[in-house]
C-alpha atoms as one frame of an Amber mdcrd trajectory, in Angstrom:
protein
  46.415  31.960  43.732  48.111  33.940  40.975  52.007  33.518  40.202  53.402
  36.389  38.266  56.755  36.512  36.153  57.618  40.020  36.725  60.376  40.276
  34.517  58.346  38.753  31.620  55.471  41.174  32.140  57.888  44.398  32.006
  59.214  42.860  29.129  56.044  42.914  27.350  55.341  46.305  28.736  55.021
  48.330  25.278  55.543  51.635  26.578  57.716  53.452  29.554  55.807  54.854
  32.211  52.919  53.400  31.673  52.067  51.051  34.431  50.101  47.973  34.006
  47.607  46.471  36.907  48.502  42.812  37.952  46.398  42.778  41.168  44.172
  43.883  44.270  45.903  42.495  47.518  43.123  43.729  50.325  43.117  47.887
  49.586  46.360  47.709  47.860  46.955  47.790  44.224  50.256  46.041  42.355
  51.041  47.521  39.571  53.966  47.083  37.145  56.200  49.682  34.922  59.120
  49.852  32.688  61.297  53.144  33.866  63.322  54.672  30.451  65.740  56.630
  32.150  63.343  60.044  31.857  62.741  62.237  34.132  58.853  62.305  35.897
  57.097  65.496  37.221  56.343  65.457  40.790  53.317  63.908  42.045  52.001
  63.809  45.901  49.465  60.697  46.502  46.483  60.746  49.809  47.841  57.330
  50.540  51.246  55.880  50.720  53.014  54.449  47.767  55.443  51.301  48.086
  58.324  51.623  45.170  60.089  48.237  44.892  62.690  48.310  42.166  62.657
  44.328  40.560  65.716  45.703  38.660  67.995  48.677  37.567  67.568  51.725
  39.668  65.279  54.539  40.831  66.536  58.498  41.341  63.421  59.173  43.652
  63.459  63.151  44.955  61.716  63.834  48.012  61.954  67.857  48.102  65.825
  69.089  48.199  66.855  65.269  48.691  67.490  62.679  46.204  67.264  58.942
  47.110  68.741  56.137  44.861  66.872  52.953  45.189  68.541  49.850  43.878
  67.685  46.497  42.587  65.992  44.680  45.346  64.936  47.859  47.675  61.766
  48.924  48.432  60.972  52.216  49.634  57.282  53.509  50.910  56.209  57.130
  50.520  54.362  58.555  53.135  51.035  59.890  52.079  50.811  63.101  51.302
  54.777  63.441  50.680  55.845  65.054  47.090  57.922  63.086  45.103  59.596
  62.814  41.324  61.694  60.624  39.546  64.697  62.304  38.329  66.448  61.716
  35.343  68.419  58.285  35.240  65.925  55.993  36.992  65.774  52.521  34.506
  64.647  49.026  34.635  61.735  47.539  36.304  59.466  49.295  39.017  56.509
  47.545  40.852  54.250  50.372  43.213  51.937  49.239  45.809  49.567  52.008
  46.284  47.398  51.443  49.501
């Protein structure tokens, strides 16, 4: 068993956007990032993607629609779906990629 102080870990994160591995639950990876408020290009995955914002926010657009995920939230991308982070997403993002 592992126990893992998120909030310590992004705050040793030394650069935005740059996500950091923490571990391999079955086939799905946990990984951990520090959002900066900047905008990311799109980016479609061939599995689904869990975002689960520890804190701040996340300005996730799927296509023509934006969704604001807050502090607590998780939401899962389906495979295959297009997606970006747009501009004014900060704080503390943990993706499950399966």
């Amino acid at each position: 068993m592992s126990l893992f102080d998120l909030d310590a870990l992004a705050a040793e994160l030394p650069v935005a956007w740059r996500s950091q591995g923490l571990a391999r639950i079955g086939a799905a990876n946990l990984k951990l990032l520090r959002m900066d408020a900047q905008p990311l290009a799109e980016e479609t995955h061939a599995y689904p993607e869990g975002l689960l914002v520890i804190d701040g926010h996340l300005n996730l657009q799927l296509g023509a629609r934006l969704v604001a995920v807050q502090a607590g939230e998780l939401y899962v991308v389906p495979r295959g779906v297009p997606h970006a982070v747009a501009d004014g997403s900060d704080g503390t993002l943990l993706i499950i990629d399966l």
